[in-house]
C-alpha positions in Angstrom: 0.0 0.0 0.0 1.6 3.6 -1.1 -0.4 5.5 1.2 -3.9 5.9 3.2 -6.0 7.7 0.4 -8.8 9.6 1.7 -11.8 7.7 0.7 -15.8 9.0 0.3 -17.5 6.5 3.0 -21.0 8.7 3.1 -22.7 5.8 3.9 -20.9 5.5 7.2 -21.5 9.2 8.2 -23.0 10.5 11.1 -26.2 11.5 10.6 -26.5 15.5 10.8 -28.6 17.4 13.2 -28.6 20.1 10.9 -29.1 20.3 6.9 -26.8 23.4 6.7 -24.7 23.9 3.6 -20.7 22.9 3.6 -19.8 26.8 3.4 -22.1 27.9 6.1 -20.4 24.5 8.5 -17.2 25.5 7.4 -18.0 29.1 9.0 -19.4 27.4 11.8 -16.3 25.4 12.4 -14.0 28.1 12.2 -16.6 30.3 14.8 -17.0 27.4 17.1 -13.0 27.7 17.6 -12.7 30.9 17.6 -14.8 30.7 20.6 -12.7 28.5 22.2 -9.5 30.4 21.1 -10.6 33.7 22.6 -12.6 32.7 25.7 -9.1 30.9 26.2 -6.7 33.2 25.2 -8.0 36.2 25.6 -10.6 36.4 28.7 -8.4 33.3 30.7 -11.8 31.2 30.8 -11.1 27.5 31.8 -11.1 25.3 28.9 -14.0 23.1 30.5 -15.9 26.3 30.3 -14.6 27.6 27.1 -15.1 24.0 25.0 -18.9 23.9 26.7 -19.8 27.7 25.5 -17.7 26.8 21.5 -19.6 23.9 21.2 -22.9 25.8 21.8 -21.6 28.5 19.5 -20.4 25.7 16.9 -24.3 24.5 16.5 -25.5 27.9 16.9 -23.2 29.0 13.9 -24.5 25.7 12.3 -28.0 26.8 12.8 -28.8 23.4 15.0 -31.6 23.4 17.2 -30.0 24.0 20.8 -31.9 21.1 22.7 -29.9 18.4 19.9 -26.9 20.3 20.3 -27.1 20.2 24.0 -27.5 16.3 23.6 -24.9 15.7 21.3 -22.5 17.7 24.2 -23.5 15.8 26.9 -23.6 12.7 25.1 -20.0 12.9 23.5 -18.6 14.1 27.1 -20.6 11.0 29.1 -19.0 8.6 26.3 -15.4 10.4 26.5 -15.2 10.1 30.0 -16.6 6.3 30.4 -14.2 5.5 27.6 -11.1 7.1 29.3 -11.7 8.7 32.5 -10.8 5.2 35.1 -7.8 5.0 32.7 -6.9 8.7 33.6 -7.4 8.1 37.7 -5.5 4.6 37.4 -2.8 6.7 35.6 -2.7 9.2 38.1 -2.4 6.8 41.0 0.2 5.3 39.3 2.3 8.1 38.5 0.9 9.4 42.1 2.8 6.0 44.0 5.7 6.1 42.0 6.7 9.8 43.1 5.5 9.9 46.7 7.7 6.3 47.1 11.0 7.5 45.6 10.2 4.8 42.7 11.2 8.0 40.1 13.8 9.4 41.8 15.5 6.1 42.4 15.2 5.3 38.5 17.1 8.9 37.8 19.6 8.7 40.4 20.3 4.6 38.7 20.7 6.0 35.4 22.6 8.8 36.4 25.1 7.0 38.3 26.2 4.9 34.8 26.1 7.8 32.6 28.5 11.0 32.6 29.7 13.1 29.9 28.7 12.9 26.1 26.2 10.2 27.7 24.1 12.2 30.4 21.9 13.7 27.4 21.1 10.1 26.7 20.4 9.0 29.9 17.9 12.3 30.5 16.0 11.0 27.2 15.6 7.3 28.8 15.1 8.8 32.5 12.2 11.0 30.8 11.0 8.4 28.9 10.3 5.8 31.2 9.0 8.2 33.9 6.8 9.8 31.4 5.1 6.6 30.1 2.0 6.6 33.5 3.1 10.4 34.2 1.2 13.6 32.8 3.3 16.2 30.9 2.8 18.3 33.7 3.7 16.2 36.6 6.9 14.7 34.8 7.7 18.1 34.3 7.7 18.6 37.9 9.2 15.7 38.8 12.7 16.1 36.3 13.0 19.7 36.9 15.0 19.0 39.9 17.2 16.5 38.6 18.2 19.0 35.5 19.1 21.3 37.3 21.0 19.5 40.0 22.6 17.3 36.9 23.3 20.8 34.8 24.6 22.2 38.1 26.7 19.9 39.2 28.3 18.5 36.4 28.5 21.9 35.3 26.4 21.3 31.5 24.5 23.7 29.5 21.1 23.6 30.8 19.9 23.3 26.8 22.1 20.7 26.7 20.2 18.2 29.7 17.0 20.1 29.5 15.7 19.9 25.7 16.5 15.6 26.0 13.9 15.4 29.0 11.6 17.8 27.6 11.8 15.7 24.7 11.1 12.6 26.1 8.2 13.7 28.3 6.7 15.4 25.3 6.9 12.7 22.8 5.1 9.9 25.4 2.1 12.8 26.2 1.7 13.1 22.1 2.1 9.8 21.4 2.0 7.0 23.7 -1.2 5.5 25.7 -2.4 5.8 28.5 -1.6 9.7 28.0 -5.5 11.4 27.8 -4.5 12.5 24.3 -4.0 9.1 22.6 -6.3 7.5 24.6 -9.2 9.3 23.3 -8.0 9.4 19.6 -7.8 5.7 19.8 -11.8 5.8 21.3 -13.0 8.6 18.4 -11.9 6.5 15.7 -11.8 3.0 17.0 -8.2 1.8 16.8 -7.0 -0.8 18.3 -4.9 0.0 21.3 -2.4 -2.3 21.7 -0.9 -1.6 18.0 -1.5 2.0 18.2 0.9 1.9 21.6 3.4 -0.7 19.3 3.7 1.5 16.6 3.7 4.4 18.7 6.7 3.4 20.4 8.2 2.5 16.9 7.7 6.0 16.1 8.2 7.4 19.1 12.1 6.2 19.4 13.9 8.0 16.3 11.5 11.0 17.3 12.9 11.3 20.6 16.4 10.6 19.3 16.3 13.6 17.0 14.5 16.2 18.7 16.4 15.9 22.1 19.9 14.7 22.3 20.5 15.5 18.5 18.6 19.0 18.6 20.1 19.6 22.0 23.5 20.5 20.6 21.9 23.4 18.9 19.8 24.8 21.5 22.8 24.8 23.2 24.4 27.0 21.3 21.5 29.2 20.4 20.3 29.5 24.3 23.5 29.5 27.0 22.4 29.9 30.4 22.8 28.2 33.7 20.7 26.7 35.8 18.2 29.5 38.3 19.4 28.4 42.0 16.0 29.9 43.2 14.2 26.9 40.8 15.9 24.1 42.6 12.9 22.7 44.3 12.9 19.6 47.2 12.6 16.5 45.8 9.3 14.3 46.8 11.9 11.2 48.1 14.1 13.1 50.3 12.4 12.7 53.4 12.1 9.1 53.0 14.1 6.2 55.2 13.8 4.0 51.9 12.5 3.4 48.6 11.9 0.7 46.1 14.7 -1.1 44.2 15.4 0.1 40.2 14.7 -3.1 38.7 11.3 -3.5 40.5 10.4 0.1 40.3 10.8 -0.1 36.5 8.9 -3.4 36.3 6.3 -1.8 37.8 6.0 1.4 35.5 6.4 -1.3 32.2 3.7 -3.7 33.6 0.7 -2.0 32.0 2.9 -1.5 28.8 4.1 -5.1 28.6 0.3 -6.5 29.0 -0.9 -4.4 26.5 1.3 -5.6 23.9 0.9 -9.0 24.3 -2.7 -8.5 24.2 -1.6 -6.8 20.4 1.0 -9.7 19.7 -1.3 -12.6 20.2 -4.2 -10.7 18.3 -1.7 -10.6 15.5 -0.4 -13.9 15.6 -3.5 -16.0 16.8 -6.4 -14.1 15.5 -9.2 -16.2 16.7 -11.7 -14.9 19.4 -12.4 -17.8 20.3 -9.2 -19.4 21.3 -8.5 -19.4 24.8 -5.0 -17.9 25.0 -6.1 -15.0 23.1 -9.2 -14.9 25.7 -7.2 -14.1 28.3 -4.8 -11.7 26.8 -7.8 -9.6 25.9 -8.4 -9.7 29.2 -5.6 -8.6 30.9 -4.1 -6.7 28.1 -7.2 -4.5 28.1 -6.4 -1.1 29.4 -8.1 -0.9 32.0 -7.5 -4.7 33.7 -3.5 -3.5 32.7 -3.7 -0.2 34.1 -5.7 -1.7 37.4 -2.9 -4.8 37.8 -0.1 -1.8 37.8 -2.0 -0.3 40.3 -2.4 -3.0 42.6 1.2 -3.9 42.1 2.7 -0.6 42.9 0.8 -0.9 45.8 3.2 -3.5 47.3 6.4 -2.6 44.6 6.2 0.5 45.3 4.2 2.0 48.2 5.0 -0.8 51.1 8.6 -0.7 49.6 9.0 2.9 51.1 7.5 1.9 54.1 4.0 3.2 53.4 1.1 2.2 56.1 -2.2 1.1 54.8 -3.2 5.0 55.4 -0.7 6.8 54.0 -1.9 4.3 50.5 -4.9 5.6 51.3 -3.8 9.2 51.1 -1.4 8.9 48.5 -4.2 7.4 45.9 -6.9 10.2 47.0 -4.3 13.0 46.7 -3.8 11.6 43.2 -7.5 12.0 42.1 -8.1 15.7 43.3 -5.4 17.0 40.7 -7.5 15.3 37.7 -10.8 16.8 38.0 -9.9 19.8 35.8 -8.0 17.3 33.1 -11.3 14.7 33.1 -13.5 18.0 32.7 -11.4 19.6 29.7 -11.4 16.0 28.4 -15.0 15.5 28.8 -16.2 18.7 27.2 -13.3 17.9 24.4 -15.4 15.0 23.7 -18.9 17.1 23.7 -16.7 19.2 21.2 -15.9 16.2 19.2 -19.4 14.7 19.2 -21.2 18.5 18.0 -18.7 18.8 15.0 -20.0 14.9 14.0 -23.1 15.4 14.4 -24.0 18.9 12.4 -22.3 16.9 9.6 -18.8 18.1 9.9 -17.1 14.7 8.7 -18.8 14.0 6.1 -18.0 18.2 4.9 -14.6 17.2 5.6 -15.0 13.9 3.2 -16.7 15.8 0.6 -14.3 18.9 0.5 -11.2 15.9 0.1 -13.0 14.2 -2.3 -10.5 15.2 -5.1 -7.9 15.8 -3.2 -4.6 14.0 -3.3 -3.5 14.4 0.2 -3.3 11.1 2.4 -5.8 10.9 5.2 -2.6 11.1 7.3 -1.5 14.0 6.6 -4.9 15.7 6.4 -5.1 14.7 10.1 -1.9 15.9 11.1 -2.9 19.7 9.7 -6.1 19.9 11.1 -4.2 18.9 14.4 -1.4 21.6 13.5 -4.1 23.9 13.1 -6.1 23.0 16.4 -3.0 23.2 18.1 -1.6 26.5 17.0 -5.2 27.8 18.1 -5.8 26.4 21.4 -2.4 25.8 22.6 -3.5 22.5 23.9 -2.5 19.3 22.9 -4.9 17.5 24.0 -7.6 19.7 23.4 -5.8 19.4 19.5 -6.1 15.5 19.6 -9.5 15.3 20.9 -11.0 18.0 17.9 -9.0 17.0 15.1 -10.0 13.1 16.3 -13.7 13.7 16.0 -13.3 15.9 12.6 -10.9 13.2 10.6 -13.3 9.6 12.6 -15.3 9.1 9.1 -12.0 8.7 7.2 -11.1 5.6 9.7 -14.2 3.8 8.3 -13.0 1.0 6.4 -9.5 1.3 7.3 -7.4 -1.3 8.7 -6.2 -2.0 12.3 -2.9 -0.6 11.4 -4.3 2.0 9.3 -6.3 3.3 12.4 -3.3 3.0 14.7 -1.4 5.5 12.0 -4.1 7.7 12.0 -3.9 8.2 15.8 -0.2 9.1 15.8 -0.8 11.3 13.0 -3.0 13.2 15.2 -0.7 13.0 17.9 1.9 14.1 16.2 0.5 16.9 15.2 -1.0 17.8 18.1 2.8 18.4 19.5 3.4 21.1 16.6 4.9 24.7 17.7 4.1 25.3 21.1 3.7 29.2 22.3 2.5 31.7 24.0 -1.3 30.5 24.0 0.2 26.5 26.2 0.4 26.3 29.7 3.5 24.3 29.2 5.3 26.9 27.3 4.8 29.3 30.3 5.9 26.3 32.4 8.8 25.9 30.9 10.2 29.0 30.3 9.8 29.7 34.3 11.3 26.9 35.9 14.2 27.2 33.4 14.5 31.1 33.8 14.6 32.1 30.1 12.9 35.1 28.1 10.2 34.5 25.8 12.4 34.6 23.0 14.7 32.1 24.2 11.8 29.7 25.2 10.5 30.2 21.7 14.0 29.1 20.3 14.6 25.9 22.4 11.2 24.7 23.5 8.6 25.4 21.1 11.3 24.7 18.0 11.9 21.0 19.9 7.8 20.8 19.9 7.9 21.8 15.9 10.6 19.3 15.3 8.8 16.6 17.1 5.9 16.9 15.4 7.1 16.8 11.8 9.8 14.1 12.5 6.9 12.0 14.1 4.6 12.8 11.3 7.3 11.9 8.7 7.8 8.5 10.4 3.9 7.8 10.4 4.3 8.1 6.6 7.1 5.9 5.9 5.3 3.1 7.9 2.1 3.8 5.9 4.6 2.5 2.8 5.4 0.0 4.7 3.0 -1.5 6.7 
């Protein structure tokens, strides 16, 4: 197969709650963000709030009736959040146990100890990598800030040089890799099969990661030379601990989930038959949500009773995880009410008819409108979640690995040039103590460079696959 062709699948449209025109939806589409864009932007309205008032706007513009396009809200944010929000709190506890234990810093301070030199990049992309996999961008953030600066203080390295490899690394597993919200409702809006999404996700996600940290790295460098803020050397979350869990175990743990999940996708590849009893059970447990749950209960012990933890302080360190994710189920939620308003006034099958005679692969049609999203939200997941919903009719009749591809292609562009309008830019640039401009030359170029490496990969394992 050359490429995934965008195909004219009416039949398998929603059907639309409006009979509006494709110019006057296109208007609607572009209002409908706008919205979103200024509310956010501009008047520093929540995005829970700002997605709930677009999506009204978007079947106002669309000249819906309200009452269907309150339902289609409420409907697409109930079916989001039973599709993805216990995958989101089981993530959250993970990532939760594995800082409040020591698990992460005792993986860092491992890795660190074997690498020095030319190497430390390289062992800040793996460090990143592997705590990013249950961790949200945010909270990995958090949580390798300290080492980059003690490592760039210390062994006396450009900050660039140590930073732009973790960044990297976190970024790449948010964009690309399940459980991260993002993916995992991409996956759910146009049914792919999660196990090879997270296969070929980490296929793509390697030479990604390579270029756009420890390669790029040398050049932000150069471009950006400044040392690390001693006011923005925080306490890490472990210090106060008499011990903490092993490497090997604490990194069993954190792959668990991972591992399960592709052997549920192996056997489904090499079996394929539902009825066979090996691959019953591997759809079991390599389901996200049994593989998310094990991790859990695993870390429990692995982790959690490994630093000494009493059943109560369990107790309190899995409900301190959940208060943190209201806001991220709730901008996920109504990102699924925004998805399911933009199907249902006919959007997909405007967007099938505009590409009718169009050249451009489905894949790349999905990575712009992502681009786009992205560049006017500043949020990558709120990107993922739109551009999901508008490109879910071109998945109909693709294959399992088709739909997998799509995904990333979302993701990846999803990651695409992040500025002034992202919370993480702002993040970022703070803890690091650069300018605007100099956060705009390191960290939103990596983003950029992620996105069209990860994009270019997706395409060359379309030719492939």
């Amino acid at each position: 197969m050359t490429s995934l062709s965008v195909e004219i699948l009416a039949a398998d449209a929603a059907e639309p709650i409006t009979s509006a025109g494709n110019a006057q939806l296109g208007i609607a589409v572009l209002a409908g963000i706008a919205v979103i864009v200024v509310l956010i932007t501009k008047f520093k309205l929540h995005a829970f709030l700002a997605l709930t008032i677009g999506s009204l706007a978007l079947g106002a513009f669309a000249g819906a009736p309200l009452a269907d396009t309150i339902k289609s809200f409420t409907t697409g944010l109930g079916n989001t959040v039973a599709g993805v929000g216990v995958l989101i709190a089981l993530g959250a506890i993970l990532g939760k146990l594995l800082a409040d234990s020591g698990g992460a810093d005792q993986i860092v301070d491992t890795i660190l100890a074997k690498a020095s030199g030319r190497a430390m990049p390289w062992a800040m992309v793996l460090i990143a990598s592997v705590i990013g996999l249950p961790l949200f961008f945010e909270v990995g953030i958090v949580l390798l800030i300290p080492v980059v600066l003690l490592v760039a203080k210390r062994g006396n390295y450009s900050l660039m040089r140590i930073g732009i490899p973790a960044l990297a690394g976190l970024s790449v597993m948010h964009g690309l890799i399940p459980p991260h919200p993002g993916p995992l409702v991409a996956i759910d809006a146009v049914g792919a099969n999660l196990g090879v999404t997270l296969a070929l996700g980490l296929v793509v996600a390697i030479p990604t990661v390579i270029i756009a940290g420890p390669l790029f790295a040398r050049y932000a460098a150069r471009w950006v030379d400044i040392p690390a803020p001693e006011n923005m050397i925080p306490t890490r979350p472990s210090e106060d601990l008499e011990k903490r869990p092993g490497f090997g175990v604490t990194v069993a743990t954190v792959m668990l989930p991972v591992v399960l999940m592709l052997v549920k996708a192996l056997v489904d590849i090499v079996v394929d038959d539902p009825e066979n009893g090996i691959q019953k059970v591997t759809d079991v447990i390599g389901s996200p949500l049994i593989a998310l749950l094990a991790a859990v209960i695993v870390g429990m012990f692995t982790l959690g009773r490994a630093a000494g933890f009493t059943k109560e302080r369990l107790s309190t360190t899995v409900e301190k995880s959940l208060a943190p994710i209201a806001g991220v189920l709730l901008i996920v939620g109504a990102g699924g009410g925004f998805k399911q308003t933009l199907i249902d006034i006919g959007v997909g099958q405007m967007i099938l008819d505009f590409s009718e005679n169009w050249s451009i692969p489905a894949l790349l049609l999905a990575w712009l409108i992502a681009v786009a999203i992205r560049l006017a939200t500043g949020s990558a997941t709120v990107a993922t979640i739109s551009a999901a919903g508008l490109v879910a009719p071109l998945a109909a009749g693709m294959s399992t690995t088709e739909t997998a591809l799509l995904v990333l292609a979302i993701g990846a562009g999803s990651l695409f040039f992040s500025h002034v309008n992202d919370a993480g830019f702002w993040l970022v640039k703070e803890y690091f103590g650069m300018t605007v401009g100099q956060t705009i030359k390191t960290w939103s170029v990596m983003e950029t460079i992620i996105s069209v490496v990860g994009i270019g990969f997706v395409l060359l394992l379309s030719l492939v696959l």
